[in-house]
C-alpha positions as CSV (number, residue, x, y, z in Angstrom):
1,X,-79.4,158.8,-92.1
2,X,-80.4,159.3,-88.5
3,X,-82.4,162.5,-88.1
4,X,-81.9,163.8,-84.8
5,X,-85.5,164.2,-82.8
6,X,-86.5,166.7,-80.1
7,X,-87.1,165.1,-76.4
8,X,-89.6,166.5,-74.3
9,X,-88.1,164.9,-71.2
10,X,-90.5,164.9,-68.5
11,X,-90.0,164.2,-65.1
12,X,-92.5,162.7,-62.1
13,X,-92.2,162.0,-58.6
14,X,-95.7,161.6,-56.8
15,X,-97.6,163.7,-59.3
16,X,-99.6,161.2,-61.1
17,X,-103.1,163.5,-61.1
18,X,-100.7,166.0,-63.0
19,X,-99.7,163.6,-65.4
20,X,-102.4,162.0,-66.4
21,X,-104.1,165.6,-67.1
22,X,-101.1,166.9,-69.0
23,X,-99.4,163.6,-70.9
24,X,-102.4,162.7,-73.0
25,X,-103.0,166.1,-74.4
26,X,-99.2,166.5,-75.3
27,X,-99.1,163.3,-77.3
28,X,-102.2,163.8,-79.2
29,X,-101.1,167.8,-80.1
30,X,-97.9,166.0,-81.3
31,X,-98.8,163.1,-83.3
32,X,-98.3,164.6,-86.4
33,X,-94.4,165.2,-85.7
34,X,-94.1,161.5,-84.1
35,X,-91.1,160.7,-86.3
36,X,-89.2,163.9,-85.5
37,X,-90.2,163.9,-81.5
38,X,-90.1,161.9,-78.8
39,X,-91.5,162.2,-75.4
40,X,-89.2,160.7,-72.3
41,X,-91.3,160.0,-68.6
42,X,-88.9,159.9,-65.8
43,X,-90.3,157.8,-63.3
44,X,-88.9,158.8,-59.4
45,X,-91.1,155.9,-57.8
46,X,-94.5,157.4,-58.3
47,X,-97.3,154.9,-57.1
48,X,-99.6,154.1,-60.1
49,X,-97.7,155.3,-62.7
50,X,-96.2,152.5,-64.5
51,X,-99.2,150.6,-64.7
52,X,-101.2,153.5,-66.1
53,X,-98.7,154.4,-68.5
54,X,-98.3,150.8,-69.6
55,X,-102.0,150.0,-69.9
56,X,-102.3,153.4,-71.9
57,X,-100.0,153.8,-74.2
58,X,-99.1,150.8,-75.7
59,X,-98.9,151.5,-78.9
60,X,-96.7,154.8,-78.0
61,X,-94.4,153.4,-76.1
62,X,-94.1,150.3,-79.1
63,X,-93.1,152.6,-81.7
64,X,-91.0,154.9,-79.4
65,X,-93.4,157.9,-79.8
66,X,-93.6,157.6,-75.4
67,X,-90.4,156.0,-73.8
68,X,-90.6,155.3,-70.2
69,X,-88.3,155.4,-67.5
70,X,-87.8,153.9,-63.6
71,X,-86.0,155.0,-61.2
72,X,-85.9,155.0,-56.8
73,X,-83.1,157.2,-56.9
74,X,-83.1,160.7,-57.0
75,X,-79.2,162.7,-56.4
76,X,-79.2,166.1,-55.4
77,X,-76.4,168.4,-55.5
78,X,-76.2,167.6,-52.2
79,X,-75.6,164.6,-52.2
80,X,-73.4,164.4,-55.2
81,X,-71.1,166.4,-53.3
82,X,-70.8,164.7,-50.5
83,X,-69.6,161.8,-52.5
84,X,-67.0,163.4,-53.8
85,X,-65.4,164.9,-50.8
């Protein structure tokens, strides 16, 4: 039976100061609950910030504890509405 986690779903787009002061202290306070949460990074091409996270938090991101995300692209409402029209 799969036992539904809570995501913190965290998002960064040239903050990587920011993160590194914040993300390390969140995983630690949570490592008791690491089979009921997850934490999600959203990367919007922030320089540095794949490397760090990789070099890290290995061991996080093996067990899925920390799952990491790429991405260049960034929609806004904007946008999405002018593809629609």
């Amino acid at each position: 039976m799969n036992i539904p986690k809570l995501s913190f779903c965290i998002t960064c787009m040239n903050r990587l100061n920011q993160i590194k002061e914040t993300l390390p202290q969140n995983l630690r306070d949570n490592i008791l609950f690491n089979e009921k949460i997850e934490f999600i990074v959203v990367d919007f091409a922030t320089p540095g910030l794949q490397q760090w996270i990789k070099s890290e938090f290995e061991e996080e991101l093996r067990s899925g504890y920390l799952k990491y995300y790429y991405t260049c692209l960034l929609y806004t409402s904007d946008a999405a509405d002018e593809r629609s029209s």
